[in-house]
C-alpha positions as CSV (number, residue, x, y, z in Angstrom):
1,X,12.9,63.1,26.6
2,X,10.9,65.5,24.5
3,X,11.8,68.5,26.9
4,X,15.2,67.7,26.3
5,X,14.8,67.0,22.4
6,X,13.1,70.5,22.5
7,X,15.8,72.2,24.4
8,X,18.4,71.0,21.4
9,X,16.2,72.6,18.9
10,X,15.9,75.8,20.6
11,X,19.6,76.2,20.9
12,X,20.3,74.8,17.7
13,X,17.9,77.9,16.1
14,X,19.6,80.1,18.6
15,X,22.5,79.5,17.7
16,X,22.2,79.7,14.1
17,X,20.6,82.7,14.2
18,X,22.4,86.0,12.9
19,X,24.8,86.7,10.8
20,X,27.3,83.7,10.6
21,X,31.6,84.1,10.3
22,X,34.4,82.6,10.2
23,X,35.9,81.3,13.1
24,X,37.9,83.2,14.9
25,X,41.9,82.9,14.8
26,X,43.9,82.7,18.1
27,X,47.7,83.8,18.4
28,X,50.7,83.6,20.5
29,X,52.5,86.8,21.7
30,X,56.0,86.6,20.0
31,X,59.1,89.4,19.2
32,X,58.4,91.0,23.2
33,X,61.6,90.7,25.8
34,X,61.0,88.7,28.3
35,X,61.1,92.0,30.5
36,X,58.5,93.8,28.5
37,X,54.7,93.5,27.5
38,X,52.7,94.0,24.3
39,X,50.6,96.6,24.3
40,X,47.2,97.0,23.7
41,X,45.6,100.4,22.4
42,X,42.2,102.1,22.4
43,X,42.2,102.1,18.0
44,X,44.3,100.2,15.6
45,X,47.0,103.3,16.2
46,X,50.2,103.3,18.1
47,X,49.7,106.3,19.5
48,X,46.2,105.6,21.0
49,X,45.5,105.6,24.7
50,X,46.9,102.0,26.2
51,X,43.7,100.0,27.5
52,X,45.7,97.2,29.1
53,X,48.8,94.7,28.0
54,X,49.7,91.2,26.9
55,X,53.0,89.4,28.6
56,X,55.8,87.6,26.4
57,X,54.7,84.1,25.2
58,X,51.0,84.7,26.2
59,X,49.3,82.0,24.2
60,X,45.0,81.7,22.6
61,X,45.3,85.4,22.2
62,X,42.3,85.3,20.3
63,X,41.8,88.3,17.1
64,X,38.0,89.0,16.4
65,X,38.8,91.4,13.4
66,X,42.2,92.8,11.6
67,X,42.9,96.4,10.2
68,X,45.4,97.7,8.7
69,X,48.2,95.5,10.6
70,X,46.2,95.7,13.7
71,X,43.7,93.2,15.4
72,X,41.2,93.6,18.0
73,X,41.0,91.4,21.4
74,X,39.1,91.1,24.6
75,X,41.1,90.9,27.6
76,X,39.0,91.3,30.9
77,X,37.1,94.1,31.3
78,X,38.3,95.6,28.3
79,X,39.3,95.6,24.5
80,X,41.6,96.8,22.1
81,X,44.4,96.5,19.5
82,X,47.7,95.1,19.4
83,X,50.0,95.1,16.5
84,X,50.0,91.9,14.1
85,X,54.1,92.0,14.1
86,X,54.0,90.8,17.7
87,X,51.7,87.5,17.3
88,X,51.7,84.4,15.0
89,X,49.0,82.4,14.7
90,X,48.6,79.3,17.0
91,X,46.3,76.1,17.1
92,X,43.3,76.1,19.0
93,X,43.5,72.5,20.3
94,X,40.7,70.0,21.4
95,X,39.9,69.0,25.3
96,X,42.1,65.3,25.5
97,X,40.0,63.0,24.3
98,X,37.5,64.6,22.8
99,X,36.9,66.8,19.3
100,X,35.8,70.1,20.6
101,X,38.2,72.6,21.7
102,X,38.4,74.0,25.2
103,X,39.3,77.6,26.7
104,X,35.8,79.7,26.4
105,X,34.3,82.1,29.0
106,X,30.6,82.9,28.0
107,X,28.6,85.2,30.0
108,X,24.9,86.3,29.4
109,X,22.7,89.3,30.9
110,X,18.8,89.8,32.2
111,X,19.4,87.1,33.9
112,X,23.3,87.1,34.7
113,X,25.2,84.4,34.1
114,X,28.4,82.8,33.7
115,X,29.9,79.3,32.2
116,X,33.4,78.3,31.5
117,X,34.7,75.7,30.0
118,X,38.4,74.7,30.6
119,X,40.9,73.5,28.0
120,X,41.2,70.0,30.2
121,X,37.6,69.8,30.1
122,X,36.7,71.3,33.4
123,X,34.0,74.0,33.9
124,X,32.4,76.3,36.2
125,X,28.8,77.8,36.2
126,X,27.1,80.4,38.2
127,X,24.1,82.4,37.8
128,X,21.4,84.4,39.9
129,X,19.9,81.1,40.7
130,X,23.4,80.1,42.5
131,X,23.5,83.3,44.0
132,X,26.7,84.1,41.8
133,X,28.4,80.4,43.6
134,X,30.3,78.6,40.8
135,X,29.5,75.0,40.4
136,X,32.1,73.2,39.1
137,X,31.0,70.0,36.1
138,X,33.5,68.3,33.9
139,X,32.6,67.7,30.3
140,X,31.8,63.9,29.2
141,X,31.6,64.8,25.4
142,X,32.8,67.1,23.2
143,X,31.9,67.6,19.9
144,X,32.3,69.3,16.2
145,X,29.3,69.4,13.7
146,X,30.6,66.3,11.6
147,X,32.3,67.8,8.6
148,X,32.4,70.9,9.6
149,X,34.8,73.6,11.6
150,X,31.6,74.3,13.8
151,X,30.1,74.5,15.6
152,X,30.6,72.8,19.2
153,X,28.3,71.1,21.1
154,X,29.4,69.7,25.0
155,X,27.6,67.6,27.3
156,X,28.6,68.1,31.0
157,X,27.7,66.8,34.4
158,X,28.8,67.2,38.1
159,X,27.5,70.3,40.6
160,X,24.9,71.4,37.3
161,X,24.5,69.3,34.5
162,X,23.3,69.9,30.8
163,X,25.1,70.8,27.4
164,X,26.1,74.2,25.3
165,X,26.5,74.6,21.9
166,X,29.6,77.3,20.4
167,X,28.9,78.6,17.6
168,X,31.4,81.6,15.5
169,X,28.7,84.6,15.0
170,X,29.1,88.0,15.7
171,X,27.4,88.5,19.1
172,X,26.4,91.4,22.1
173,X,26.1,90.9,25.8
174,X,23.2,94.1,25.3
175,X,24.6,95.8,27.9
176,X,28.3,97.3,26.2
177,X,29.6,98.3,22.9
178,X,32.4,94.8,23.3
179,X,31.6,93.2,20.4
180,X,32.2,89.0,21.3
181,X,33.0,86.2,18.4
182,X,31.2,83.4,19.7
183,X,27.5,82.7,20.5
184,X,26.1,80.3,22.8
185,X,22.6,78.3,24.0
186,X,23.0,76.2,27.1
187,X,20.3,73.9,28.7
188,X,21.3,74.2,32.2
189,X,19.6,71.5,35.2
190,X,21.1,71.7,38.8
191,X,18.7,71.7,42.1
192,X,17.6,74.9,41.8
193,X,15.8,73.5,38.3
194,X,16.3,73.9,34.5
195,X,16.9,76.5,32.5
196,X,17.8,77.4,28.9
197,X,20.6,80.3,28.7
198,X,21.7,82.3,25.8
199,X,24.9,84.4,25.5
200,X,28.4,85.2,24.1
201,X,31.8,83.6,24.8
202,X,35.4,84.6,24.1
203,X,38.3,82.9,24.3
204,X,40.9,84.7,27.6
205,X,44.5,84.5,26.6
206,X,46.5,81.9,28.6
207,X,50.0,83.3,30.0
């Protein structure tokens, strides 16, 4: 029990360390034709290099930062800008039954590792220990800091088992220049044995 206890309050400081923010916003793609896409561009300029695209409707298009009408997202593998005039701001909803929202990816480096967590409370995990094999868990609880936005805290169980906390803060894999809205801590058991991870999440857009 006191392992475990002491694995909360590592995360906890973990996660409350650096700069703190505001949550970040998530949008839906709207004002592109069906047959079109929205595109997404190196700087906030429309005649920057395209770096990749959005479809019509795409929905948790989440904006780390605004400028000048413009605001920057992660897509995979990439970021970039797309033009405010083409997304209205949407709800970020909570897993069914619970009071945590769903929908991050989270990654971390040295070692490499991977954890999502699915808007219908499924998740996947997979790190060098799994020789990169994603273990699937569902998530059993779900929760906000009490009066509070944030941050999240969710206890999970199945192929590995443990819990992460979410929390907004400006955060780096340490490897790129992709700057990510969301840190995480997670305390991470399976058969291969326990570990404490730390690393940054994002939220992909849904199409």
């Amino acid at each position: 029990m006191r392992t475990f206890l002491a694995g909360i309050i590592i995360a906890i400081a973990g996660a409350s360390s650096g700069a703190a923010q505001a949550q970040p916003a998530v949008y839906r793609v709207v004002n592109v034709d069906s047959h079109d896409v929205l595109n997404v561009r190196s700087t906030p300029s429309p005649t920057s290099a395209l770096v990749g695209s959005l479809p019509p409707g795409a929905n948790r298009v989440e904006v780390l930062e605004t400028r000048h009408g413009w605001g920057r997202v992660l897509l995979r593998g990439a970021e970039g800008w797309v033009s405010l005039a083409y997304l209205a701001e949407d709800e970020r909803p909570d897993i069914p039954g619970q009071s945590a929202p769903g929908g991050f990816a989270c990654a971390g480096t040295e070692p490499f590792w991977g954890l999502q967590i699915d808007v219908d409370g499924q998740g996947r995990f997979n790190d060098a220990m799994s020789m990169g094999e994603e273990r699937g868990f569902a998530v059993s609880d779900a929760r906000t800091a009490r009066g509070r936005m944030h941050p999240f805290i969710y206890r999970f169980g199945g192929d590995v088992s443990g819990f992460a906390i979410v929390s907004p803060q400006a955060c780096s894999d340490g490897m790129s220049e992709r700057g990510y809205g969301w840190h995480v801590s997670a305390d991470i058991e399976d058969g291969e044995g326990r570990r404490l991870l730390d690393g940054c999440c994002w939220t992909p857009a849904a199409e």
